[in-house]
C-alpha positions as CSV (number, residue, x, y, z in Angstrom):
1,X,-33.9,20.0,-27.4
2,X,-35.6,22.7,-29.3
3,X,-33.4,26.1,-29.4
4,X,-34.0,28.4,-27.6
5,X,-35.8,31.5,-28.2
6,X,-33.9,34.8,-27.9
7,X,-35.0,37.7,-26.4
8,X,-38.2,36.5,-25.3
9,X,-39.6,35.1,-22.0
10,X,-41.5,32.9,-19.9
11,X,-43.0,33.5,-16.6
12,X,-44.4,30.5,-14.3
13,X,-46.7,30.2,-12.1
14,X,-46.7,27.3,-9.6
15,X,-50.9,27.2,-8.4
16,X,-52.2,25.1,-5.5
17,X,-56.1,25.8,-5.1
18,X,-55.5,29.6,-6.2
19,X,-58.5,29.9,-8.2
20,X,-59.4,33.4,-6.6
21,X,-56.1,34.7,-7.2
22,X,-54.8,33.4,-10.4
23,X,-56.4,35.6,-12.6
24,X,-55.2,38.8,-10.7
25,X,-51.9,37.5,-11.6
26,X,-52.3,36.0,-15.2
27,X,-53.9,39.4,-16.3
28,X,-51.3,41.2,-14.7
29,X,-48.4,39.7,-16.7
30,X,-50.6,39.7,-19.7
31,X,-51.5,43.5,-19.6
32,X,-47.4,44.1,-20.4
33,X,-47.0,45.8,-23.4
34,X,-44.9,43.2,-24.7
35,X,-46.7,40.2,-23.1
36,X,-44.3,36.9,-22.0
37,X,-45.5,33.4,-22.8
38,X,-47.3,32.0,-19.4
39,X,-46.9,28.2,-17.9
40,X,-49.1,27.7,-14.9
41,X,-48.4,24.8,-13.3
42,X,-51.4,23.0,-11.2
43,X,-50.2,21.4,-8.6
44,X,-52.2,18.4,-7.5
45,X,-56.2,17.2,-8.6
46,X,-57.6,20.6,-8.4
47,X,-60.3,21.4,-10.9
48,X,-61.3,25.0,-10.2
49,X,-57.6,26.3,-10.5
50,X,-56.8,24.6,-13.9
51,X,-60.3,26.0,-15.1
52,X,-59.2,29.5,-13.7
53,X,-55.9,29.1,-15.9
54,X,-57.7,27.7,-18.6
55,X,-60.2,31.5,-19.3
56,X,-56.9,32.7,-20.6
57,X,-55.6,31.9,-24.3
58,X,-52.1,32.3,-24.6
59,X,-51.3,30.1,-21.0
60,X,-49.4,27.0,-21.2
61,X,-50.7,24.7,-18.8
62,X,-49.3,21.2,-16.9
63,X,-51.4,19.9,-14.1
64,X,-48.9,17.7,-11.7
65,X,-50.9,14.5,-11.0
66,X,-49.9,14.8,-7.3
67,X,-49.0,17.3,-5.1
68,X,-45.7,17.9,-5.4
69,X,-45.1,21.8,-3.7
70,X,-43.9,25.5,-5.2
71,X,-40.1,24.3,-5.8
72,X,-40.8,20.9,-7.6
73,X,-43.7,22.5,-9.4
74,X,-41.3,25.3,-10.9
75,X,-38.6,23.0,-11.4
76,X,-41.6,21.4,-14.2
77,X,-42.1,24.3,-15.1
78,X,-38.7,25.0,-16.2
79,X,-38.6,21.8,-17.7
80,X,-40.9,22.7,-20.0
81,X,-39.3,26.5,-21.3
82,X,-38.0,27.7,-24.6
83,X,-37.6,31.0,-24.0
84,X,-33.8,32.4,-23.6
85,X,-35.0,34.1,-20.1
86,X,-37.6,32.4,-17.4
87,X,-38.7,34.1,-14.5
88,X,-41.3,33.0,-11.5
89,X,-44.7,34.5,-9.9
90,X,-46.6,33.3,-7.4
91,X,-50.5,32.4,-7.8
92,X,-51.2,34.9,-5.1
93,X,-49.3,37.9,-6.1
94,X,-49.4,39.9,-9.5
95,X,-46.9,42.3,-10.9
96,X,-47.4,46.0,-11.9
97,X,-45.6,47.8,-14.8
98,X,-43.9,46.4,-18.0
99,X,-41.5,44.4,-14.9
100,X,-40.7,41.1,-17.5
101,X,-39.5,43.5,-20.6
102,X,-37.8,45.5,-17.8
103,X,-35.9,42.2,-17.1
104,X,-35.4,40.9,-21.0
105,X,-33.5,44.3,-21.7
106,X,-31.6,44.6,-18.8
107,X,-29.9,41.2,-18.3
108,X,-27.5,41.6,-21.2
109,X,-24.9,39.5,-20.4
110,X,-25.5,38.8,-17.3
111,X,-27.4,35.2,-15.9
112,X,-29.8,37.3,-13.2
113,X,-31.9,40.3,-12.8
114,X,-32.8,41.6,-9.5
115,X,-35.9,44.1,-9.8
116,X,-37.9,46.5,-7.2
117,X,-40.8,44.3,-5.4
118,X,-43.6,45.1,-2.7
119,X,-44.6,43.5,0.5
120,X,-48.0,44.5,0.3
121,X,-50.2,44.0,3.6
122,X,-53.8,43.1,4.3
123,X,-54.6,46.5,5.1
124,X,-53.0,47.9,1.3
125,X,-50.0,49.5,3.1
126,X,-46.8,48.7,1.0
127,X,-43.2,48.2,2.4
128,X,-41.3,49.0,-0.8
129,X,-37.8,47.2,-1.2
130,X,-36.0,49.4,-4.3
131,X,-33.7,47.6,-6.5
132,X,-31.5,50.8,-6.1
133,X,-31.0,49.7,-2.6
134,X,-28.4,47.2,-3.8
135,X,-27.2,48.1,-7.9
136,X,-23.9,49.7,-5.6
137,X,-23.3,46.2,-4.2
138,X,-23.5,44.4,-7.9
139,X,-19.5,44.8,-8.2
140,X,-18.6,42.4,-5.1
141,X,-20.4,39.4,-4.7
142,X,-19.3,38.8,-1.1
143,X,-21.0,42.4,-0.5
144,X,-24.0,41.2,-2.2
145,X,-24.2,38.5,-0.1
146,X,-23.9,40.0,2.9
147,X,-26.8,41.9,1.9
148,X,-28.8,39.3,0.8
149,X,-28.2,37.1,3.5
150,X,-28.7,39.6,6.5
151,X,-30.7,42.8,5.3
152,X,-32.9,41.8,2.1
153,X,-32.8,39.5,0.0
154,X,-35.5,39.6,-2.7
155,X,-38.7,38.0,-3.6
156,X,-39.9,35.5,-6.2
157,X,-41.8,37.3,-8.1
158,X,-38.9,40.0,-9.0
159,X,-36.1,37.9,-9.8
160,X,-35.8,36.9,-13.9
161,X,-32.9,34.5,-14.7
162,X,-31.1,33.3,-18.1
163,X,-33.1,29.5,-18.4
164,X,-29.9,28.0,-19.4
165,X,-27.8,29.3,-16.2
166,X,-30.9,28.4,-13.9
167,X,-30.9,24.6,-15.3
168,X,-27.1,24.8,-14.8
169,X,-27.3,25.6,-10.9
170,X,-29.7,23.1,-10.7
171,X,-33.1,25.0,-10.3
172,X,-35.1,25.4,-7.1
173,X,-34.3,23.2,-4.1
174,X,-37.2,20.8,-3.8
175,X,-35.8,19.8,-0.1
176,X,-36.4,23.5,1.7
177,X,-39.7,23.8,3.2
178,X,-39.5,27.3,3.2
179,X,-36.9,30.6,1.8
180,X,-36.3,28.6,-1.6
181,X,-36.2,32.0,-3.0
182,X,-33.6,33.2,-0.5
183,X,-31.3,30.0,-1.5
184,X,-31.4,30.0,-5.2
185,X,-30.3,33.7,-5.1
186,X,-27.6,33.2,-3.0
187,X,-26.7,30.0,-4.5
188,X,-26.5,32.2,-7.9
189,X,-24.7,34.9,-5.9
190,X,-22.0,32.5,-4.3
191,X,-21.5,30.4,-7.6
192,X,-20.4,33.7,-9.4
193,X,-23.3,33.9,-11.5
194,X,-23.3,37.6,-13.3
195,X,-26.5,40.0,-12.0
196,X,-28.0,42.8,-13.4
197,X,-30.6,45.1,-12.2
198,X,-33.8,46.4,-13.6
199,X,-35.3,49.4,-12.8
200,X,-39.0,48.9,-14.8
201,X,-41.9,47.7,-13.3
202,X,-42.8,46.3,-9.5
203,X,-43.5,42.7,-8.3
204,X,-45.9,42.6,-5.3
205,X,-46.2,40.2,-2.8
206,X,-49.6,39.6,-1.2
207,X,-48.8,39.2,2.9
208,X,-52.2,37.6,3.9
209,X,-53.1,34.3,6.2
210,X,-55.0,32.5,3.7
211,X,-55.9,29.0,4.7
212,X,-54.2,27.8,1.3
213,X,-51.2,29.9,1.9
214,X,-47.9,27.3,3.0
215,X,-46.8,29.6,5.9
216,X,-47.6,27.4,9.0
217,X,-44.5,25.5,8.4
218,X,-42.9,23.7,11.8
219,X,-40.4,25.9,12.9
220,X,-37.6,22.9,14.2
221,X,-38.1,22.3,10.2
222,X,-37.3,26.4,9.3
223,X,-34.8,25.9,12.0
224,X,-33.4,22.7,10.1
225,X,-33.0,24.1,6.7
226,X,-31.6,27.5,7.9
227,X,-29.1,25.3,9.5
228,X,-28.1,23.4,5.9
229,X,-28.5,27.0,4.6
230,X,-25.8,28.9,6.5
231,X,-23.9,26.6,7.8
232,X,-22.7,26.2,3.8
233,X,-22.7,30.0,3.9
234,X,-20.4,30.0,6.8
235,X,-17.9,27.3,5.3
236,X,-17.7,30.0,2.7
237,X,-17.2,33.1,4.4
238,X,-14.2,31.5,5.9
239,X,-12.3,31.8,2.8
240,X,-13.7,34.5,1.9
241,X,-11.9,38.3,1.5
242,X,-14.6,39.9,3.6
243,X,-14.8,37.3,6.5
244,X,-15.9,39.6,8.9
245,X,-18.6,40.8,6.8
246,X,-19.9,37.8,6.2
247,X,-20.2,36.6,9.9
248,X,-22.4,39.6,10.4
249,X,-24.6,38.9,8.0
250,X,-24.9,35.7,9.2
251,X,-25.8,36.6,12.4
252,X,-27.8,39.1,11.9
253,X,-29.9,36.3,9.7
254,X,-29.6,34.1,13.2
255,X,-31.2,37.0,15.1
256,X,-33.8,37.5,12.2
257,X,-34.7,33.5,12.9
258,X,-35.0,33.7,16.9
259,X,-37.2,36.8,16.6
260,X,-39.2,34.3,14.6
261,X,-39.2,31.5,16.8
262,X,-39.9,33.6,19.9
263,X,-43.2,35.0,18.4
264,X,-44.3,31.8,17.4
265,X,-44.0,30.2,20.7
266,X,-41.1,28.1,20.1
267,X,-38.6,29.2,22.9
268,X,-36.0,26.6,22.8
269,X,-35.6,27.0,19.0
270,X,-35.6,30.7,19.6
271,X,-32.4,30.4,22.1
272,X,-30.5,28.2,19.6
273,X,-31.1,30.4,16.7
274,X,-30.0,33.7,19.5
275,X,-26.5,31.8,20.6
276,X,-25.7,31.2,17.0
277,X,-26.0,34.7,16.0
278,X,-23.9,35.5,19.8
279,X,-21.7,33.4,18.2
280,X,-20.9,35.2,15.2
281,X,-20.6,38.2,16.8
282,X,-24.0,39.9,17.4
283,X,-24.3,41.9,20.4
284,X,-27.3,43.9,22.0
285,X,-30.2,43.8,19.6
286,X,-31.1,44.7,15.9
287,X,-33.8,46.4,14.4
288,X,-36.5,49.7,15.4
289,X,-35.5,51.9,18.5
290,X,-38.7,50.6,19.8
291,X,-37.7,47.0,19.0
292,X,-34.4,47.3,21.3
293,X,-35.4,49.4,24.4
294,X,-38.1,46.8,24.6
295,X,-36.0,44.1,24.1
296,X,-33.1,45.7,27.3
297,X,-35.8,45.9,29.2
298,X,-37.9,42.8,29.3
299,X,-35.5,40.7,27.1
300,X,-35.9,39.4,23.5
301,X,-37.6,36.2,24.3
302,X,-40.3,37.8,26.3
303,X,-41.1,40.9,24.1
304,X,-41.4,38.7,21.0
305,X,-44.0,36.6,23.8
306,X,-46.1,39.3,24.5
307,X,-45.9,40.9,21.0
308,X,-47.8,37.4,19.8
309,X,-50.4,38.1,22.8
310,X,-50.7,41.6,21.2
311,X,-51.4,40.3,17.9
312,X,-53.6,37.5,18.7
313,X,-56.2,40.1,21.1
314,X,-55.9,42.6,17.7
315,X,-56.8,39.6,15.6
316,X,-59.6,38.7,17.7
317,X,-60.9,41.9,18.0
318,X,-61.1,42.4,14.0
319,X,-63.0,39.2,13.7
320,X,-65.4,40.4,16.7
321,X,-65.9,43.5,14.8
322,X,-66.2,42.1,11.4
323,X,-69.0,39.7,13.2
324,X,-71.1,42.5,13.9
C-alpha cells in the first residue's frame, strides 16, 4: 500500500442517479481555497451521473457495476484513498466555506472532527446544528454519547475522520438500511476514538422528497436496526460511569423512533418503540410545548395521526396550486 499523504484530504461522494445534483456539490468542494482530491463513486449502470462527474477534472471516479447502496459505496470509496484524512458528502447536498481545510487543521491528533451542518428545507429555511453545541462534551465520551444518541448527533456531510482509524473501526456498516451516519459516530465515540472540533465552514443537508432519495425505507426494518443499534448501546451503558445518563438518552432516542412510526402510520411499531423508551425511564412527553399539550390531550399516537393528515392536505394543496 502506497503511503499515505499527510495533511491532505479526500472527500467522497457516493452518487445514485444524482446528475442534477452532483455538480452543486463537486463545485462546492472544489471552490475551497485549498481544494481536497474528489472520488465519486457511481453506484450502479447510470450513464448521466458518471457523465455529470466526469465535466470536472481533478475527480476520481469508480462506477460500481451493480448497485450496491451509500455505505458499501463509501466503504469503495475508502478503499481507494491516499490521503492521511477522508471525509464523506452526499450527491444531494454541498458544503459552504473552506469546511475540509477547517477539518485538516483541526484534527491534530485526534482520529475525528465533528463540524457545524445545516438541515436545510424545501422552502430555504435552515435549522442550524453548531458544533459549539457539543465542543463542552468532547472531555467525556459517555457525555458525548448521550448527546449523540438522544439530542443530535451529526450529519454525513460534517464529519472528517483520520482514513487509517476509519479502516480500523471497520468503515460504514453496509447492513443498516438507514442512520449509518449515526452508528459510525457512535461506534467511534464508544470505541474511544479521539474527536476534535472544527469551527470553519458549514455542511448542508438538502431535506427534500426526491423520488431518488432512499428515505421510504420500511419502518419494521428502521425499527430492526435501531434495535441491533441500541440494544449494543444499552449493554454498554450498563457498565458505564454515567448509567443513568445513558438510559435517558436512550430513551429519549426510543421516543424520537415512535414519533416516527406514529406519523408514518405504523401504530404497532410505534407502541413498541413508546414502551422501550417507558422502559428506560421516559415519562410524559419530549419535545415543543406545542408538541406535549397536544400529545396530554389527545395522546401521542393520535397527534402524530392527525399531524400526517395535516401534512398530506398541505401537500396536496401545494401541488393543486403549483397546477394552476
Amino acid at each position: 500500500m502506497r503511503p499515505m499523504v499527510r495533511d491532505a484530504l479526500t472527500v467522497i461522494i457516493p452518487a445514485h442517479k444524482a446528475a442534477p445534483t452532483l455538480p452543486r456539490a463537486i463545485e462546492s468542494v472544489q471552490c475551497q481555497r485549498d481544494a481536497p482530491r474528489i472520488i465519486v463513486v457511481v453506484d450502479g449502470a447510470d450513464p448521466d451521473t458518471e457523465a455529470a462527474a466526469h465535466a470536472y477534472t481533478g475527480v476520481r471516479i469508480k462506477v460500481n457495476r451493480d448497485c450496491i447502496g451509500a455505505p458499501a459505496s463509501r466503504n469503495a470509496g475508502l478503499a481507494l484513498v491516499e490521503t492521511e484524512y477522508v471525509a464523506f458528502l452526499d450527491a444531494d447536498d454541498y458544503i459552504e466555506g473552506d469546511l475540509h481545510q477547517g477539518m485538516v487543521d483541526a484534527i491534530g491528533q485526534a482520529d475525528m472532527v465533528i463540524s457545524s451542518w445545516a438541515w436545510e428545507h424545501p422552502s430555504g429555511h435552515r435549522d442550524l446544528i453548531p458544533v459549539s453545541s457539543i465542543k463542552p462534551l468532547m472531555e467525556s465520551r459517555d457525555r458525548l454519547a448521550a448527546h449523540w444518541i438522544g439530542t443530535q448527533f451529526f450529519q454525513t456531510g460534517s464529519v472528517g475522520w483520520r482514513t487509517d482509524y476509519l479502516r480500523r473501526i471497520g468503515g460504514w456498516d453496509v447492513s443498516l438500511r438507514k442512520g449509518q451516519d449515526f452508528e459510525v459516530g457512535l461506534r467511534s465515540i464508544l470505541s474511544g476514538g479521539r474527536i476534535e472540533a472544527n469551527r470553519k465552514g458549514l455542511a448542508v443537508h438538502v431535506n427534500h422528497e426526491a423520488p431518488t432519495r432512499i428515505t421510504k425505507i420500511k419502518t419494521a426494518s428502521v425499527i430492526e436496526d435501531h434495535q441491533r443499534v441500541l440494544r449494543q448501546v444499552e449493554e454498554y451503558a450498563e457498565k458505564s460511569r454515567h448509567r443513568d445518563l445513558m438510559r435517558v438518552a436512550l430513551g429519549q432516542r426510543y421516543y424520537q423512533l415512535a414519533c416516527n412510526c406514529f406519523i408514518e402510520g405504523t401504530p404497532d411499531e410505534g407502541q413498541w418503540a413508546l414502551s422501550q423508551a417507558r422502559r428506560l425511564g421516559i415519562s410524559g412527553h419530549q419535545g415543543s410545548f406545542q408538541h406535549r399539550l397536544a400529545c396530554y390531550a389527545v395522546g401521542l399516537e393520535r397527534k402524530q395521526y392527525l399531524g400526517r393528515i395535516v401534512a398530506t392536505i398541505k401537500s396536496g394543496v401545494k401541488q393543486m396550486l403549483s397546477v394552476e
